[in-house]
C-alpha positions in Angstrom: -20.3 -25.9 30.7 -22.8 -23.5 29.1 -26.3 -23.2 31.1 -28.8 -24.8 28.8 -31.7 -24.7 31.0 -34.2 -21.5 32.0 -35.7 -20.9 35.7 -39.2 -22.7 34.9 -37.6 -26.1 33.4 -35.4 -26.0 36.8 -37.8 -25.5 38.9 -40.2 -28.3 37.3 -37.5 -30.9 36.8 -37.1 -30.3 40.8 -40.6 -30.8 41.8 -40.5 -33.8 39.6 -37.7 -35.1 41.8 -39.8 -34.1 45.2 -42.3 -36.6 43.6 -40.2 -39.6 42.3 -38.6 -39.5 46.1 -41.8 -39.1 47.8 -43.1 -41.9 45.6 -40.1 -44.4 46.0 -40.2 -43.2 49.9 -44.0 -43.3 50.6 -43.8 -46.7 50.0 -46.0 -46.4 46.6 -44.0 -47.3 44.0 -41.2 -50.3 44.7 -39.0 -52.7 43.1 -36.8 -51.8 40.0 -39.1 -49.3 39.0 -38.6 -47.0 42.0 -34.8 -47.5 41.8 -35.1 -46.0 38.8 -37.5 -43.0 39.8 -35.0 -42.5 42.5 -31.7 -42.5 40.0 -33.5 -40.7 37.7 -34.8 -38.0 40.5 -31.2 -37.6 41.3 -30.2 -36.8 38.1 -32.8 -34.3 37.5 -31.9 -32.5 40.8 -28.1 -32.7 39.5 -28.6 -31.3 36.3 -31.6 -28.6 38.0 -28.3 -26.9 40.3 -25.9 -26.8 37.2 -28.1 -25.1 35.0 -27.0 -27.9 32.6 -28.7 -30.9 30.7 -26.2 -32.8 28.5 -29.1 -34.6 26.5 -30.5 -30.8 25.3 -26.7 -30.6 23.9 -27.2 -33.5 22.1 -30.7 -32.6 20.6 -30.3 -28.8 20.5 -32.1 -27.6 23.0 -32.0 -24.7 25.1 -34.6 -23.2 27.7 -32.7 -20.4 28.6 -33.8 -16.7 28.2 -31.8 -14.5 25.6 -28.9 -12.7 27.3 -29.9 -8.7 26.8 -27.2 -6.6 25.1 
């Protein structure tokens, strides 16, 4: 796998997990819905320690820097 994703969009997709957990956690946010904060959490800490986002592939994305020559 290629690393498709830059420092800042790691570092934000993390905090957004710390959030959806704290959410589903905290009691605020139950039911289906916080099942899928929680799955969706998960996958964002996944994809956040790969370096790797499989949907950027699909659309052509890519939020890392330029490698220097």
């Amino acid at each position: 796998m290629k690393k498709n994703m830059g420092s800042a969009d790691r570092i934000i997709r993390f905090l957004l997990a710390a959030v959806f957990a704290w959410l589903y956690f905290g009691g605020i946010v139950t039911g289906t819905f916080g099942i899928v904060l929680v799955v969706l959490g998960a996958v964002f800490v996944l994809t956040s320690l790969v370096s790797f986002c499989p949907l950027y592939t699909l659309v052509g994305l890519n939020s890392c820097p330029a490698k220097r020559s």
